[in-house]
C-alpha atoms as one frame of an Amber mdcrd trajectory, in Angstrom:
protein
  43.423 -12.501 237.831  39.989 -11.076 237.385  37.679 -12.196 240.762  34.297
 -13.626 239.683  32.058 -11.345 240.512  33.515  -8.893 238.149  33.628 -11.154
 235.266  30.258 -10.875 233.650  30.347  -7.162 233.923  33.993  -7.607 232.087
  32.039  -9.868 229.480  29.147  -7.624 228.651  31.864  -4.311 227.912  33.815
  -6.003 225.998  30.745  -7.305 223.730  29.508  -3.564 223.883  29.923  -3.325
 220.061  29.074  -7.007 219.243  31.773  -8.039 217.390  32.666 -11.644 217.086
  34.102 -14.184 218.711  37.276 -14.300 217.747  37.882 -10.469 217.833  35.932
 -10.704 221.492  38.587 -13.082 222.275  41.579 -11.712 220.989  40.131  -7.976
 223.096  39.818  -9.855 226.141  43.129 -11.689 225.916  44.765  -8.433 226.054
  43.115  -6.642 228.971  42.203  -9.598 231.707  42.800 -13.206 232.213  41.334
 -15.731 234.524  40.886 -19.632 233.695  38.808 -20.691 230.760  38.319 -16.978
 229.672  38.051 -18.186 225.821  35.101 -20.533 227.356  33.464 -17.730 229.085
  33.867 -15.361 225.690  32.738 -18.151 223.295  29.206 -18.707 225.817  28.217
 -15.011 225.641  29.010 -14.186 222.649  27.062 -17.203 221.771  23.903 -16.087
 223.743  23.890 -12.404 222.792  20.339 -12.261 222.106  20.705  -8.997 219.678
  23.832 -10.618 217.816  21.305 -13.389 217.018  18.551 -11.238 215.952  20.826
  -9.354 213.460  23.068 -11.790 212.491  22.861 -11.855 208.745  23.060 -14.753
 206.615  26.172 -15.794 204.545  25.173 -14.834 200.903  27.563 -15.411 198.163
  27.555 -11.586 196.490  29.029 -10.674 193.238  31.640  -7.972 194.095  33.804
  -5.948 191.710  37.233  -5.885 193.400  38.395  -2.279 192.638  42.671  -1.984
 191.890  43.978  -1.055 194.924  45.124   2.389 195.614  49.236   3.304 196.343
  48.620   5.636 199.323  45.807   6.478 201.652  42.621   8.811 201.064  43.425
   8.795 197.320  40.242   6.667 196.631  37.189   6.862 198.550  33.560   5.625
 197.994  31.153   7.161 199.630  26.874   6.355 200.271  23.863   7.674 202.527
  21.757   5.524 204.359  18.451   6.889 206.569  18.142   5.014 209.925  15.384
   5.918 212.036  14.406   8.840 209.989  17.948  10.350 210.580  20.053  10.702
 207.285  24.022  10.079 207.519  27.067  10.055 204.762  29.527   7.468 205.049
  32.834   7.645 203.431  35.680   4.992 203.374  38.801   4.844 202.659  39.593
   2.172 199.689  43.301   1.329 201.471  43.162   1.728 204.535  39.211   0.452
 205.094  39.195   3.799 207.376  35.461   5.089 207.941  34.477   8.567 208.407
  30.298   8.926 209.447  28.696  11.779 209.370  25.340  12.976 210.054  23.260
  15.161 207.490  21.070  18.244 208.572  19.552  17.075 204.388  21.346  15.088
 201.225  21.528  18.624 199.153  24.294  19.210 196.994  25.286  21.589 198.968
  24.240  20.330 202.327  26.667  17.073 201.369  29.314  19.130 200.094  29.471
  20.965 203.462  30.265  17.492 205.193  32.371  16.224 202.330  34.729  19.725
 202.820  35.031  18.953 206.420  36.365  15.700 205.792  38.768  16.859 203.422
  39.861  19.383 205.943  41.290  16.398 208.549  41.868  13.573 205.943  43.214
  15.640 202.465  41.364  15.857 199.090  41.151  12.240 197.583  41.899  11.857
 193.747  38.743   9.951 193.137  35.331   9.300 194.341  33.202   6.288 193.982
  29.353   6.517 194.171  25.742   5.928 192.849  25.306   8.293 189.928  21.784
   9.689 191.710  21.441  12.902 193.345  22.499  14.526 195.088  26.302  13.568
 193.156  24.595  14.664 189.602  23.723  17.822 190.373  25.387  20.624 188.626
  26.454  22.062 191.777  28.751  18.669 192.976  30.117  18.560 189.425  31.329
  21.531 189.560  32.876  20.968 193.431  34.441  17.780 192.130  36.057  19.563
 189.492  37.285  22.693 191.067  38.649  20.794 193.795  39.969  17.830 191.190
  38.684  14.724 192.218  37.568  12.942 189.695  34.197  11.285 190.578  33.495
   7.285 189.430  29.753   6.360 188.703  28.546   3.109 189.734  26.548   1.295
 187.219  22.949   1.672 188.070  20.687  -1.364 189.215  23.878  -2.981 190.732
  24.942  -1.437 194.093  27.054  -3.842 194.781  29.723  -2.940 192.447  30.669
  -0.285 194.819  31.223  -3.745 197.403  33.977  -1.441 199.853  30.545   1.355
 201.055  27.983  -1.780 200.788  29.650  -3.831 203.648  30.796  -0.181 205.463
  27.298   0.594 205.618  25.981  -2.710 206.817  28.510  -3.258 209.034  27.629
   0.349 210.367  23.850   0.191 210.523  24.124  -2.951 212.282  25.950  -0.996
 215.176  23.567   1.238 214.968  20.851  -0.845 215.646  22.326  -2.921 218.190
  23.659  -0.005 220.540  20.797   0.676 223.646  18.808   4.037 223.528  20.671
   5.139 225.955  23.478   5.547 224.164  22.540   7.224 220.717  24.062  10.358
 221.999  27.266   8.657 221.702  26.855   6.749 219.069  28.641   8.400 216.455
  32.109   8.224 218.193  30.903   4.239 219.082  30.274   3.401 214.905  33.167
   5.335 213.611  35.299   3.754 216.548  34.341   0.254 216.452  34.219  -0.039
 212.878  37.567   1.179 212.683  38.582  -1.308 215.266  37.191  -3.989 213.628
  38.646  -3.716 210.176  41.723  -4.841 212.361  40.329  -8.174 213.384  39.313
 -11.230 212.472  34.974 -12.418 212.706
């Protein structure tokens, strides 16, 4: 049994990534135990002063549910987002819900194609690719990649993000770690997104 004096510390590390309370719960439950630990998780998780600033509101979305792939990595979608005035390419896994983040020196065909190869190289070539139809995907350059390497790259329809719904909720669920995680640890934060993302998928909110 955990003494008290260690369990706030215990509290605040398992919150690190501010999940919820039921995946907080279920984390703790397999690590520590003293009495009324579900108490003790459901009170900080309820005072988390950064959960509650960036807590987003439950909006009904429309969201086209894509036919589900019959392995992993053979459909991907894949977005940027800037944070901070630092560029990154997220890619996910249509299966699996597996996330790969990467950050971008610049979003140039060729720059992207650089990060997509080295992907590739740990995951394997996917059959198709889902994204916005901007650049730098509709450059003659990545049309050429895509075909040489055969993946066969799906346009979303333009003015409506959110029919690409799998890379919409990545990236907010993403950014949101991003934001929440202390100064102090941006040097880390790449293996902490990826990581807790990917840990996540596996519970329940």
């Amino acid at each position: 049994m955990v003494p008290v004096k260690y369990r706030k510390e215990i509290l605040k590390l398992l919150h690190v990534l501010h999940k919820g309370v039921v995946s907080s719960k279920i984390k703790a439950r397999e690590y520590f135990y003293w009495p009324n630990l579900n108490r003790d998780v459901e009170e900080y998780v309820s005072k988390c002063k950064i959960c509650q600033k960036y807590q987003r509101e439950n909006q009904k979305e429309i969201i086209i549910n894509p036919e589900t792939p019959g392995r992993p990595w053979q459909k991907v979608a894949c977005d940027f987002f800037c944070l901070k005035g630092k560029e990154h390419l997220l890619m996910i896994d249509y299966l699996s819900k597996y996330v790969e983040l990467k950050p971008l020196n610049s979003t140039t065909a060729q720059s992207v194609i650089t990060v997509m190869k080295s992907i590739y190289a740990t995951h394997g070539i996917p059959e198709y690719l889902v994204s916005d139809g901007g650049p730098p995907f509709n450059s003659n350059l990545s049309t050429n990649f895509f075909r040489e390497w055969g993946i066969k790259h799906h346009v979303t329809p333009p003015h409506f993000p959110r029919a690409n719904g799998q890379i919409e909720r990545a990236v907010q669920t993403v950014k949101s770690f991003l934001l929440k995680l202390p100064k102090r640890e941006k040097l880390c934060m790449l293996y902490c997104l990826t990581t807790g993302y990917n840990q996540q998928r596996t519970c329940h909110h």
